[in-house]
VEXGUSE-159269 format. One record per residue (C-alpha): residue number from 1; residue in one letter; z, x, y. Coordinates in pm, 1 decimal. Example, Ala and Ser with C-alpha at 12.3 -4.5 7.8 and 13.67 -1.06 7.14 Angstrom:
BEGIN
ATOM  num  residuo         w         u         v
ATOM    1        a     780.0    1230.0    -450.0
ATOM    2        s     714.0    1367.0    -106.0
//
This chain:
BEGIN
ATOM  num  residuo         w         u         v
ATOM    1        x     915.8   -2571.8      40.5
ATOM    2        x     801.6   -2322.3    -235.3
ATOM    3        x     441.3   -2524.7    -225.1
ATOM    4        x     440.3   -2503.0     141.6
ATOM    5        x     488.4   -2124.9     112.3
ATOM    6        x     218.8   -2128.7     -77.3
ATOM    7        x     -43.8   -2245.3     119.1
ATOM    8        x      63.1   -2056.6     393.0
ATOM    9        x     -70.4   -1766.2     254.5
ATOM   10        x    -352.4   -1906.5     159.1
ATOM   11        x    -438.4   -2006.3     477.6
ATOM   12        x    -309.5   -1645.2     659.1
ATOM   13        x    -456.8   -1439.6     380.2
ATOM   14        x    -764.2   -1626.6     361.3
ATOM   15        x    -837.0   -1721.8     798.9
ATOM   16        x    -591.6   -1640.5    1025.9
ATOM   17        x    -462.1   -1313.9     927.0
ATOM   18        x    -646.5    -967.0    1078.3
ATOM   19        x    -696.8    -796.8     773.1
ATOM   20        x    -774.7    -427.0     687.5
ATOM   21        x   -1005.4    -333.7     351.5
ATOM   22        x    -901.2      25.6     256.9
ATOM   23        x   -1149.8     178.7      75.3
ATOM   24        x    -889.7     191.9    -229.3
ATOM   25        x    -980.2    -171.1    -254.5
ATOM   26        x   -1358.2    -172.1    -190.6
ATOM   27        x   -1531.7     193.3    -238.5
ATOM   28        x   -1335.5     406.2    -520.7
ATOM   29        x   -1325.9     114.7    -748.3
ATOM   30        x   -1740.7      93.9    -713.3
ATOM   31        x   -1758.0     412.4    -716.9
ATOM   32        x   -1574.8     556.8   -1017.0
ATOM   33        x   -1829.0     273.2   -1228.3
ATOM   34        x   -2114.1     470.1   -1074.5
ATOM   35        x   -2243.5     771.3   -1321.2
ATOM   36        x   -2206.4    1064.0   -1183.3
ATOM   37        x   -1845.9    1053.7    -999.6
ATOM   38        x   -1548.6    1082.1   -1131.7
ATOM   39        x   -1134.5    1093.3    -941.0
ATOM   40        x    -982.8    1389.5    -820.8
ATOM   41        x   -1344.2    1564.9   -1007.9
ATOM   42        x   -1596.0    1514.6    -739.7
ATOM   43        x   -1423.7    1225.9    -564.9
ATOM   44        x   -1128.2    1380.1    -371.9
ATOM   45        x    -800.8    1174.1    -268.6
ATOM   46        x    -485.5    1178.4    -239.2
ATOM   47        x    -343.2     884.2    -384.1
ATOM   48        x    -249.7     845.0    -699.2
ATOM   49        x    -459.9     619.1   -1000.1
ATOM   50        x    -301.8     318.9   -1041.2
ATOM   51        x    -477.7     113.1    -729.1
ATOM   52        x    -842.2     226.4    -798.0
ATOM   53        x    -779.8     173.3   -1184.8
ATOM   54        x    -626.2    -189.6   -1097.0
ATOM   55        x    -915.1    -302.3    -842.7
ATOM   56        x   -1204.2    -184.9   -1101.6
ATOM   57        x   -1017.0    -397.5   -1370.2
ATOM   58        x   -1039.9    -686.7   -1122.5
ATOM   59        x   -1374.7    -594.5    -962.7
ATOM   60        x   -1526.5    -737.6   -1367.8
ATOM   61        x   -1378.9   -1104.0   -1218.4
ATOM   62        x   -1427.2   -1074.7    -855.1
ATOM   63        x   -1731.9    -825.2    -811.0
ATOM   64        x   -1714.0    -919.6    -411.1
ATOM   65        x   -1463.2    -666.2    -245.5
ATOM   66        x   -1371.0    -868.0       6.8
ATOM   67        x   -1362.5   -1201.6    -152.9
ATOM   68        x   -1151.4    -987.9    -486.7
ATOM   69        x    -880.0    -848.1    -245.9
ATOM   70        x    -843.8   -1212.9     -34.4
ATOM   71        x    -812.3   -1395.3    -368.6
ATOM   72        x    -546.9   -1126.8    -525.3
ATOM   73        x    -393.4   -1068.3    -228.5
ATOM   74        x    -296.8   -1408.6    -194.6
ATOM   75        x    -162.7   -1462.2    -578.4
ATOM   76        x      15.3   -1113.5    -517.8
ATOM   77        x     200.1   -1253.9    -273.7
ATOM   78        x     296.6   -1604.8    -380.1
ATOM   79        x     390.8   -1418.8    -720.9
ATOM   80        x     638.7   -1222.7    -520.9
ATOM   81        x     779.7   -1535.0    -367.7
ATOM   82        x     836.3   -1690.7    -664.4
ATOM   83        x    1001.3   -1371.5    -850.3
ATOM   84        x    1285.0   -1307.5    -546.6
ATOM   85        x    1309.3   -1711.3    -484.3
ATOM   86        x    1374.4   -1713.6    -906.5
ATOM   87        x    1605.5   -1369.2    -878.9
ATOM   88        x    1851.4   -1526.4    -584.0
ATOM   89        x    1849.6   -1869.5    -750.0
ATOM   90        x    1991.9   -1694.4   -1037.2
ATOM   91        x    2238.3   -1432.0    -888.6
ATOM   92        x    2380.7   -1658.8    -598.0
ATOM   93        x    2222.3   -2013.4    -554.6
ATOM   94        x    1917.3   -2249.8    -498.3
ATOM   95        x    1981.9   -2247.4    -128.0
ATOM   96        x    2006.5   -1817.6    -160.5
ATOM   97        x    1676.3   -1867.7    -344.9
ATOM   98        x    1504.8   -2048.1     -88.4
ATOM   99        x    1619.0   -1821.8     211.2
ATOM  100        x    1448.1   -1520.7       1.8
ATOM  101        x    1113.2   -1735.7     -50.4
ATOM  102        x    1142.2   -1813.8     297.2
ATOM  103        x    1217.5   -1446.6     433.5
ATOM  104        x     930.4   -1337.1     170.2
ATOM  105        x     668.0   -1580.1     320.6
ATOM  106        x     698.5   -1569.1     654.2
ATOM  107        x     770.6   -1199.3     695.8
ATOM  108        x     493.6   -1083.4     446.4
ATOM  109        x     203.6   -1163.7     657.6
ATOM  110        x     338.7    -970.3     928.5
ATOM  111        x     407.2    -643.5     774.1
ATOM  112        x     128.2    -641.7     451.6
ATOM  113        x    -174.3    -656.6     651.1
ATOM  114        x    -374.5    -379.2     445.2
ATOM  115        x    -496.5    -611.6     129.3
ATOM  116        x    -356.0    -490.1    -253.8
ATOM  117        x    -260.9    -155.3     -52.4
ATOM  118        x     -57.8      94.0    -242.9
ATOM  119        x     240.3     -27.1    -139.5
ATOM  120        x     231.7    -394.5    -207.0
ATOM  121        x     151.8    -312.9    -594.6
ATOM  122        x     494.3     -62.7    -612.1
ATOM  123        x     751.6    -326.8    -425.3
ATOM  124        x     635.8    -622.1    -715.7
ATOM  125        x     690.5    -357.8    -987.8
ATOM  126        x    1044.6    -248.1    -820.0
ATOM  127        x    1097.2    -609.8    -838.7
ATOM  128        x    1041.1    -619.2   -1159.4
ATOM  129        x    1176.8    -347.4   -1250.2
ATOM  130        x    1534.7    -475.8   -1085.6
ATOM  131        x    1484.3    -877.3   -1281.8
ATOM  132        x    1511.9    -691.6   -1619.8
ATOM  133        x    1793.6    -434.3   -1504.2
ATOM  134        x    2018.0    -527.7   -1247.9
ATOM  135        x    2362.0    -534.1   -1420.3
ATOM  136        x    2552.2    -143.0   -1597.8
ATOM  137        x    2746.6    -284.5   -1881.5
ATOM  138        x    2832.8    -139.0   -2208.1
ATOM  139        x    2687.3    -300.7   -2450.1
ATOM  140        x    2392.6    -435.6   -2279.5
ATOM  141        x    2102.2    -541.9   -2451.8
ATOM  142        x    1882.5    -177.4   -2529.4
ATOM  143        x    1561.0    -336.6   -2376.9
ATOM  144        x    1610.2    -397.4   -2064.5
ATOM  145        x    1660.7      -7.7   -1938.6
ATOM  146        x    1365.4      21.2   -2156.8
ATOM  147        x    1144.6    -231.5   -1974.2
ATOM  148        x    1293.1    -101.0   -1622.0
ATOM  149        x    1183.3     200.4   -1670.1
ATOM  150        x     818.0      90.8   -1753.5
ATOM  151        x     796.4    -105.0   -1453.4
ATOM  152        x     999.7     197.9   -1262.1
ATOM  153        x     731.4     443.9   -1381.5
ATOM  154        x     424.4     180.3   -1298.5
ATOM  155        x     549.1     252.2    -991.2
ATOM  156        x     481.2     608.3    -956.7
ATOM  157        x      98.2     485.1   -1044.9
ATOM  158        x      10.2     299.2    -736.6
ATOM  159        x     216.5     518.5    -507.1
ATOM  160        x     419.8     860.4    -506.1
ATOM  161        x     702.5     735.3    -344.2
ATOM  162        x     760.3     557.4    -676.4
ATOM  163        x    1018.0     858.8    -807.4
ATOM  164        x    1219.8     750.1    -505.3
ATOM  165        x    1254.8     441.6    -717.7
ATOM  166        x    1341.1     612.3   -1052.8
ATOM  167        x    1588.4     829.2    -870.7
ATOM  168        x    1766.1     522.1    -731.7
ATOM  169        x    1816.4     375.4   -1075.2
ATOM  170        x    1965.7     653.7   -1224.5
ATOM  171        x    2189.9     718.9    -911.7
ATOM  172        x    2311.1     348.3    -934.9
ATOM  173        x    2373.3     353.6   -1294.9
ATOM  174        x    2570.5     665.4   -1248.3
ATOM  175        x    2746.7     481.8    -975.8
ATOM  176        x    2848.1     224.7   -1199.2
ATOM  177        x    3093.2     410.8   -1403.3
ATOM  178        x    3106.2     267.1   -1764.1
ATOM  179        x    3179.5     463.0   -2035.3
ATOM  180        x    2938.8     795.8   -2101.9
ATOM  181        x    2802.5     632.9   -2391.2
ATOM  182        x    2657.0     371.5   -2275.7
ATOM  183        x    2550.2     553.1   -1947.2
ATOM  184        x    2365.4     809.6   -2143.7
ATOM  185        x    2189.0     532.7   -2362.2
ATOM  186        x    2100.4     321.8   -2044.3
ATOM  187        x    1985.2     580.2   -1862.5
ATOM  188        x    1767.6     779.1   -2170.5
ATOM  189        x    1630.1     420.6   -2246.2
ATOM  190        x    1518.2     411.0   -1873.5
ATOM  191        x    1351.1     744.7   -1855.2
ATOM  192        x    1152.3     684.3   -2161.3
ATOM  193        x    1004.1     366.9   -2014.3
ATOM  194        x     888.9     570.1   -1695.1
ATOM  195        x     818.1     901.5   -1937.4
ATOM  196        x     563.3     693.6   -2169.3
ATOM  197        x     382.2     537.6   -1808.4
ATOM  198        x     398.1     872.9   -1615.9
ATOM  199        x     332.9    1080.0   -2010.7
ATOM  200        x      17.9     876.1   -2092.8
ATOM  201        x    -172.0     949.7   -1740.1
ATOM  202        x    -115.6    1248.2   -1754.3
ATOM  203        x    -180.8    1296.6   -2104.3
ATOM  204        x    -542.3    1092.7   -1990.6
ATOM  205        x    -659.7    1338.6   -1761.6
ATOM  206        x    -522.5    1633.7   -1960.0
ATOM  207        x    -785.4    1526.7   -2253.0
ATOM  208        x   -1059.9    1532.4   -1954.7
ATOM  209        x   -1011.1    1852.1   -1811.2
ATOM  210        x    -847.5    1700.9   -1492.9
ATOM  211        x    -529.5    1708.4   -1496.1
ATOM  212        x    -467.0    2007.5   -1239.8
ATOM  213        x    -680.9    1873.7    -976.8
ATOM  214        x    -497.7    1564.4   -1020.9
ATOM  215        x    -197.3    1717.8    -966.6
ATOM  216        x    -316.8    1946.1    -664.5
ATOM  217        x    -435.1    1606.4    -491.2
ATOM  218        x    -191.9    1357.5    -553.1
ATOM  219        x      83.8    1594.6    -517.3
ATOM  220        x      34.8    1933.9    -418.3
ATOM  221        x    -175.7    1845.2    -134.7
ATOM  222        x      60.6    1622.3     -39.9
ATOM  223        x     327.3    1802.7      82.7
ATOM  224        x     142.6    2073.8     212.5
ATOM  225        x     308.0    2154.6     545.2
ATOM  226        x     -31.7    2133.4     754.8
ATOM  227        x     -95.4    1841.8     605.7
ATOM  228        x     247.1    1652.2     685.7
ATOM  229        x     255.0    1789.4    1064.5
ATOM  230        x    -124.9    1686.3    1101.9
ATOM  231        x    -100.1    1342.7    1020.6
ATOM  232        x     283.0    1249.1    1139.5
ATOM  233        x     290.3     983.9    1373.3
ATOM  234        x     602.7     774.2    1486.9
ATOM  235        x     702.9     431.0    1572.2
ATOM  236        x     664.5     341.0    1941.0
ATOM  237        x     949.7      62.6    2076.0
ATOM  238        x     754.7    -224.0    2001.3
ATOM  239        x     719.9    -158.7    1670.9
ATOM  240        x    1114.7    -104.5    1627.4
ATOM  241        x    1215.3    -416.3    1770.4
ATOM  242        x    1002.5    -542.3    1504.2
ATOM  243        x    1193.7    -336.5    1216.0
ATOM  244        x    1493.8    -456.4    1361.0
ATOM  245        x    1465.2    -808.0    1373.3
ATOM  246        x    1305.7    -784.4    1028.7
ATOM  247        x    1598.7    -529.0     863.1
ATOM  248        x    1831.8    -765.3    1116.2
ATOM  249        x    2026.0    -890.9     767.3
ATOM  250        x    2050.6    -561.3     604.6
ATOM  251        x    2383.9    -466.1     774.1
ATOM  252        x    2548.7    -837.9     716.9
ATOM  253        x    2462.3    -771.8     342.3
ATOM  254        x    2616.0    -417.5     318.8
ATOM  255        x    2919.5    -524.9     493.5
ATOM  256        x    2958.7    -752.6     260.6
ATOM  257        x    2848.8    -570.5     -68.8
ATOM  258        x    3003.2    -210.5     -21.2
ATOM  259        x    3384.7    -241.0      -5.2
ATOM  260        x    3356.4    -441.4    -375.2
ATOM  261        x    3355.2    -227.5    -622.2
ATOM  262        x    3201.8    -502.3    -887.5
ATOM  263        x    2890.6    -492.0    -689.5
ATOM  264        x    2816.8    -116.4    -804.4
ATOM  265        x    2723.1    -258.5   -1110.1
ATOM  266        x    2567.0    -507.3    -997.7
ATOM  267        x    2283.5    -589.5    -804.5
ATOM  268        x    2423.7    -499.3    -486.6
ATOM  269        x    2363.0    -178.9    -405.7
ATOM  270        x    2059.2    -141.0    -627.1
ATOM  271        x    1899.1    -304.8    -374.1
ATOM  272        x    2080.5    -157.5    -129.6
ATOM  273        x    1936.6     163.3    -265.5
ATOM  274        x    1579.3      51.5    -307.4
ATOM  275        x    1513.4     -42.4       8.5
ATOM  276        x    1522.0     312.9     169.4
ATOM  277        x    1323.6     392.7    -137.0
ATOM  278        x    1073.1     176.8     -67.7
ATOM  279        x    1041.4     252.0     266.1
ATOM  280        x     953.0     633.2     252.0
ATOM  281        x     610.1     603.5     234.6
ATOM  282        x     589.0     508.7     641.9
ATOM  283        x     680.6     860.2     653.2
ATOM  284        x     535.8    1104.2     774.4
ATOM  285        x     226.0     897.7     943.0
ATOM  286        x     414.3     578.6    1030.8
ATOM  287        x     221.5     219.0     996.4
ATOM  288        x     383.7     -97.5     919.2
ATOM  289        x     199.9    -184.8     649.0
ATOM  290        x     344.2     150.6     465.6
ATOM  291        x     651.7    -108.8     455.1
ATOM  292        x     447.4    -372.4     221.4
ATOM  293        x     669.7    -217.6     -75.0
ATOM  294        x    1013.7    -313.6      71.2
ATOM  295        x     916.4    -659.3     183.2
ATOM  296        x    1079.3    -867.7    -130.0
ATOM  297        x    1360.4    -633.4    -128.6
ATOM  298        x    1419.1    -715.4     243.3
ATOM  299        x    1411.3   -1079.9     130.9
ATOM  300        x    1655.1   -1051.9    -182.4
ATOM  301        x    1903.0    -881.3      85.7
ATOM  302        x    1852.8   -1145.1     302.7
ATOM  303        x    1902.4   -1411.9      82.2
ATOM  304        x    2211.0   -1228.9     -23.8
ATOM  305        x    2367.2   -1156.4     317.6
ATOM  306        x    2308.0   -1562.9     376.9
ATOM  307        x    2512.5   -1627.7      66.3
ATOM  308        x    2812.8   -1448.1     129.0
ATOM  309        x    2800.7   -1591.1     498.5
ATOM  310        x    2834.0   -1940.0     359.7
ATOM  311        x    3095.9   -1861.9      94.1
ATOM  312        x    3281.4   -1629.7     358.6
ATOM  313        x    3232.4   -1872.8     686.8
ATOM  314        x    3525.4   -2126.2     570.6
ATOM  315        x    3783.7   -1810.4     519.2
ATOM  316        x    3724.3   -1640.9     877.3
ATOM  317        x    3884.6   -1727.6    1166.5
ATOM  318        x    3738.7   -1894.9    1498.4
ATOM  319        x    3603.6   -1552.8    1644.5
ATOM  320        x    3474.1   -1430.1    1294.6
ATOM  321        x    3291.5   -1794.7    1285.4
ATOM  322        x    3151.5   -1749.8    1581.6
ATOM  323        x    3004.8   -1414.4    1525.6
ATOM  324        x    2887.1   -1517.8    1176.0
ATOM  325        x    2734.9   -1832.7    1320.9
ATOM  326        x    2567.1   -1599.9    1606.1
ATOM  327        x    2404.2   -1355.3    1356.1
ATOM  328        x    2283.8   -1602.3    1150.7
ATOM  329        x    2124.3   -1794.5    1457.3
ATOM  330        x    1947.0   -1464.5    1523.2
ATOM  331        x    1841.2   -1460.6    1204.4
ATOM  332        x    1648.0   -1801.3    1250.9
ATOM  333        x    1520.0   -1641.7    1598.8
ATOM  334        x    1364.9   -1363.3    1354.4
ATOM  335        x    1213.5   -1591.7    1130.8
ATOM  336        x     991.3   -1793.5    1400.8
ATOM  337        x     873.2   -1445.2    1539.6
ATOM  338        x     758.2   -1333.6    1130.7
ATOM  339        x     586.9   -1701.7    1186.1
ATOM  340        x     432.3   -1653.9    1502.1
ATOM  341        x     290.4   -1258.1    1502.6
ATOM  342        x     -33.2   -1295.3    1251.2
ATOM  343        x    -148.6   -1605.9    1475.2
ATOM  344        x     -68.7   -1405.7    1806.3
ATOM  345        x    -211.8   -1073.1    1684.9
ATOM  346        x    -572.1   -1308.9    1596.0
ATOM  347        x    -549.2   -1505.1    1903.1
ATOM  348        x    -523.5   -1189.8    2139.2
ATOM  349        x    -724.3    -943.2    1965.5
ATOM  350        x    -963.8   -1152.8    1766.5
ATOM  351        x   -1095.6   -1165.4    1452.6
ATOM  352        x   -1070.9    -831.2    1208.7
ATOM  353        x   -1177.9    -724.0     841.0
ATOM  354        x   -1151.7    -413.4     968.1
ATOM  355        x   -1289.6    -110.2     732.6
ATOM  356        x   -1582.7    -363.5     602.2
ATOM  357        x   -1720.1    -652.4     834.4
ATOM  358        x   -1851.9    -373.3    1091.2
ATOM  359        x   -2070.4    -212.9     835.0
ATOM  360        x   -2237.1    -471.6     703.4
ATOM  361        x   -2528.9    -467.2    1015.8
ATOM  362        x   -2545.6    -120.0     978.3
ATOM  363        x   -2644.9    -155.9     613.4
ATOM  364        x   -2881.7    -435.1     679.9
ATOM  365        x   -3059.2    -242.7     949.0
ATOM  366        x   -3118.8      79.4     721.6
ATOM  367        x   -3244.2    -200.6     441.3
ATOM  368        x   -3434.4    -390.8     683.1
ATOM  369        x   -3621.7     -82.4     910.8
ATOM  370        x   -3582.8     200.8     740.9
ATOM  371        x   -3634.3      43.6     354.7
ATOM  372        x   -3372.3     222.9     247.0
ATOM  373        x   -3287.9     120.9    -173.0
ATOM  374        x   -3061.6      68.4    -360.8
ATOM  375        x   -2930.2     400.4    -523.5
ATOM  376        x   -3092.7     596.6    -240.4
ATOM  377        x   -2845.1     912.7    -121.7
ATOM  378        x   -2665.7     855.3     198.4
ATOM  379        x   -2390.2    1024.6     464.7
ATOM  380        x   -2191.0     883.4     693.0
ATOM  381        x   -2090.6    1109.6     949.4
ATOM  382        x   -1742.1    1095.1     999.0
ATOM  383        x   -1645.1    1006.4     595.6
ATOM  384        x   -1326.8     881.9     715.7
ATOM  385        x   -1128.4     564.7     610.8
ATOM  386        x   -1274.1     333.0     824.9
ATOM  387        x   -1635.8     411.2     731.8
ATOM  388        x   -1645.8     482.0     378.7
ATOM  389        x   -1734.3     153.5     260.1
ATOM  390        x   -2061.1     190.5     393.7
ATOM  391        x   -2164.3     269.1      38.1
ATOM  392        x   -2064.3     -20.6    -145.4
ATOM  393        x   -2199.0    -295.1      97.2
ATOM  394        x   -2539.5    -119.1      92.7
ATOM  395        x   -2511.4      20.7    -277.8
ATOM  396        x   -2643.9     376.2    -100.9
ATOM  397        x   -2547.7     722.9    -325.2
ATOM  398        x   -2283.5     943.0    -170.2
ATOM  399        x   -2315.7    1264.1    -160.9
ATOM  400        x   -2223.1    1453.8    -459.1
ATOM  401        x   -1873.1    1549.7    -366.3
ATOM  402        x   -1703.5    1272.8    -159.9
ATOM  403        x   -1437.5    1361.1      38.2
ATOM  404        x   -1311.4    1282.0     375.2
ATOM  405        x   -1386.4    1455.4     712.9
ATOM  406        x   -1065.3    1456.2     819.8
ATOM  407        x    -967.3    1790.6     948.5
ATOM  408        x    -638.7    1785.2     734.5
ATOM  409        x    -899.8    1773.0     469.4
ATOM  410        x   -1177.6    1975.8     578.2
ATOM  411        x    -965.4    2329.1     648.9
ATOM  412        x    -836.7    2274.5     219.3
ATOM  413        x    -984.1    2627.9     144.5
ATOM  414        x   -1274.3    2583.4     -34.8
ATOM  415        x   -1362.6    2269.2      13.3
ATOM  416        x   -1606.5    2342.6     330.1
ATOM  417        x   -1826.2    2558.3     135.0
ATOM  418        x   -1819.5    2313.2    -152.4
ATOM  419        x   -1905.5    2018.6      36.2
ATOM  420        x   -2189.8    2172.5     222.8
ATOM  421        x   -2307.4    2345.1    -135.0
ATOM  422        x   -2317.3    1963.0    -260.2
ATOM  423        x   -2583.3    1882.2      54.7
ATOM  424        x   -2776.3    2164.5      -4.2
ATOM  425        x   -2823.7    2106.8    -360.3
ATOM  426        x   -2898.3    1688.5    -330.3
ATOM  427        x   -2938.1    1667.7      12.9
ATOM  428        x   -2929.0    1299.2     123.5
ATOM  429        x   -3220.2    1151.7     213.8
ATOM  430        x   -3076.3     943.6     545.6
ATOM  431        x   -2755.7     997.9     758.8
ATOM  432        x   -2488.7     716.2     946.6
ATOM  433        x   -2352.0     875.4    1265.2
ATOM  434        x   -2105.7     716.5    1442.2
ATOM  435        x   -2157.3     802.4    1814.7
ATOM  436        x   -1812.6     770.1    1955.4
ATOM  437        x   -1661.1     960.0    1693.6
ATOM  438        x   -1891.7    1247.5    1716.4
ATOM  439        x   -1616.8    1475.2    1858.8
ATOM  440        x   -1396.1    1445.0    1508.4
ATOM  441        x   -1690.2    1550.8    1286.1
ATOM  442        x   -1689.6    1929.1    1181.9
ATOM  443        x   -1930.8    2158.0    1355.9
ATOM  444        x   -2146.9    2327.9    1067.5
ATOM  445        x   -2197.1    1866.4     898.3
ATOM  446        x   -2300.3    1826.0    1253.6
ATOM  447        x   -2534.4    2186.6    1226.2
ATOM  448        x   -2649.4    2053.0     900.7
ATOM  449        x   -2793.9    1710.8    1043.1
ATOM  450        x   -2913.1    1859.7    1348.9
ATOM  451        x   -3126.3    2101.9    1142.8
ATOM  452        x   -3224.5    1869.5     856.7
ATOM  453        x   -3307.5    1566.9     985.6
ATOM  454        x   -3487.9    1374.1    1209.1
ATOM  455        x   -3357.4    1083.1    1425.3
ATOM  456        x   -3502.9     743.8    1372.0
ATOM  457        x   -3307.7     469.1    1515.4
ATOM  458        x   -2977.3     322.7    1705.3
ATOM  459        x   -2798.9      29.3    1716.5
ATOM  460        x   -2508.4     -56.7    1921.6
ATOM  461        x   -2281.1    -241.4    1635.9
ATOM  462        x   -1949.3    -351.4    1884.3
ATOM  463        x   -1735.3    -229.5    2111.2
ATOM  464        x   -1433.6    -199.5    1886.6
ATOM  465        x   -1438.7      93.3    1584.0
ATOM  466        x   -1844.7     173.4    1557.8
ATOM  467        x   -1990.8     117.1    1873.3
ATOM  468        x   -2322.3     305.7    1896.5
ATOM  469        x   -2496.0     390.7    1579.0
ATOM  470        x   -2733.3     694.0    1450.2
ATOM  471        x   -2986.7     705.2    1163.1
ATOM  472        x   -3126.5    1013.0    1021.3
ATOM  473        x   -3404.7    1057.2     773.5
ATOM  474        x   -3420.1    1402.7     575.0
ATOM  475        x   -3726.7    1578.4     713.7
ATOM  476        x   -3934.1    1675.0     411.3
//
């Protein structure tokens, strides 16, 4: 079954699946090799290092984005199979482990549709984090808090959310009651493996002079109040019958795990704990691939929850049976709707590398009829999420400051007049704008093209994202 798995997300990651291609995967990681730019310097955002540090590492094997995130994305995942198929094997049984494989595979297609997004990195590192540490015992060998805490603080790398993490060790080894000794050596071991992660980066950009703006992006920024009202966005029903058939075993395995007190040392609720956790960063702009982080967790409960329904189904009476029997037969239902939603969501909305595949003929035509080069200084008018990537697939210049339009962006004080300082002073020499997004692109960018530039051609790219295209050319 395990090879089966396998290829299934081969064949979802790699054909059937509509996949997104965040510019975390395909522009910073280009553009932090190119001279000149440098993070959270002159190339503003908001997420934290560990992603665009990861993809340039991988970039030197795979130099094609979208080839580099299919291939990783896929060994990501069947990694995580194997690691909670191993981890329930070895708490409960081979039939637990193959229920968590199963859950793993079939469910992570549906939610981790944003390729080697933030999120998927920080759920394998939980992961690992919890195979090294998962039992508070005095006595315990010294490494693995040590080790935990590596992983725990790795977290914090790809994704903010990660101190949720850290917190939920230290609340579950408090939980756990052994003697103070060996609670204060646990849980000192375990903070120095996340100090020395979290310690070195910052001691990196400390020695480069960038250490504050790093910590006004990644953090400050963050939970600026305009900036959390201006991008929340909830969950409409749909997507919460979706939550709830995939969280469906959650409650079994609490019910099951929270009366005994053994299992607060235990695995139990650590996991318990981490799922929550892991789930915080669909909050406050919710998107279900924000969940990619919690989707081996979700598995390990599951796998749980179906082990103590086997051990428990013998015990119960004939009404307990029945209800057992009835959850876990929802539980299948569940399953074959994780199967069926990445072939439904291709067959009714088609085909998607969304964030790449509808840029590529709007490269070609600037290379093609305007002889646009290599290296040559281009805008894209809105700099947003879905159009960034512009860049690397035509191997145009930026501006000089590169930051999104965004207006949660835009109103940062400051960062107006810098931005429009950076155009002034290395104006580019042709502009992208995207007609039907016209209305989202500040006034005085828009002022700046109409008064700089002269148009010279359209193209109609689709109907979906894009749709009708402008190119400028700097009037000399």
């Amino acid at each position: 079954m395990l090879g089966a798995l396998a290829l299934y997300q081969m064949v979802m990651v790699g054909w059937v699946m509509r996949v997104y291609l965040h510019f975390s995967v395909v522009l910073i990681p280009w553009l932090i090799g190119q001279p000149g730019y440098r993070l959270y310097d002159n190339v503003l955002v908001q997420h934290a290092p560990g992603s665009f540090w990861l993809q340039t590492l991988l970039s030197f094997l795979i130099p094609d984005p979208l080839l580099r995130a299919r291939v990783f994305m896929t060994l990501v995942m069947i990694a995580g199979i194997a690691l909670v198929y191993s981890l329930a094997r070895r708490w409960w049984t081979p039939q637990a482990g193959l229920v968590a494989a199963l859950i793993a595979g079939l469910w992570g297609p549906a939610i981790m549709d944003h390729l080697m997004y933030y999120e998927v990195i920080l759920g394998v590192l939980a992961i690992a984090a919890v195979s090294v540490w998962h039992e508070a015992k005095p006595n315990d060998q010294w490494w693995r808090p040590l080790v935990a805490g590596v992983f725990a603080g790795g977290t914090v790398l790809f994704k903010q959310q990660g101190l949720a993490v850290i917190a939920v060790f230290l609340i579950w080894r408090i939980l756990a009651r052994t003697d103070w000794r060996s609670w204060l050596r646990d849980s000192g071991l375990f903070l120095a493996g996340a100090g020395a992660v979290i310690g070195s980066t910052l001691a990196f950009f400390a020695l480069q002079g960038r250490l504050t703006d790093m910590l006004y992006w990644v953090w400050t920024y963050n939970t600026r109040a305009e900036y959390v009202t201006s991008t929340a966005q909830g969950l409409d029903l749909r997507e919460g019958v979706v939550l709830v058939a995939w969280l469906l075993l959650v409650p079994l395995f609490a019910l099951f795990v929270i009366p005994h007190r053994e299992q607060w040392q235990r695995q139990g609720i650590l996991l318990l704990g981490l799922l929550p956790a892991l789930m915080t960063p669909a909050y406050p702009r919710y998107g279900r691939f924000h969940l990619s982080g919690s989707v081996l967790v979700v598995a390990l409960i599951g796998a749980g929850a179906a082990f103590y329904y086997w051990r428990t189904l013998a015990r119960r009476g004939t009404l307990s049976s029945l209800i057992l029997n009835g959850y876990a037969a929802m539980s299948l239902i569940t399953l074959a709707v994780a199967l069926g939603l990445p072939t439904y969501y291709r067959l009714k909305l088609g085909p998607l590398t969304a964030e790449y595949s509808e840029l590529i003929p709007v490269a070609d035509w600037l290379t093609r009829e305007a002889n646009v080069q290599p290296g040559d200084r281009t805008l894209i008018l809105p700099s947003t999420d879905p159009t960034w990537n512009i860049y690397t697939i035509g191997n145009f210049q930026p501006p000089t400051l590169v930051i999104e339009t965004y207006g949660w962006f835009y109103r940062v004080p400051g960062i107006a007049d810098r931005l429009r300082r950076s155009l002034d002073s290395s104006p580019p020499m042709y502009v992208i704008l995207v007609e039907n997004q016209r209305q989202t692109i500040p006034a005085d960018l828009l002022e700046f093209v109409t008064s700089h530039y002269a148009q010279i051609g359209q193209i109609a790219v689709s109907e979906n994202d894009l749709g009708f295209v402008t190119f400028y050319k700097l009037e000399q």
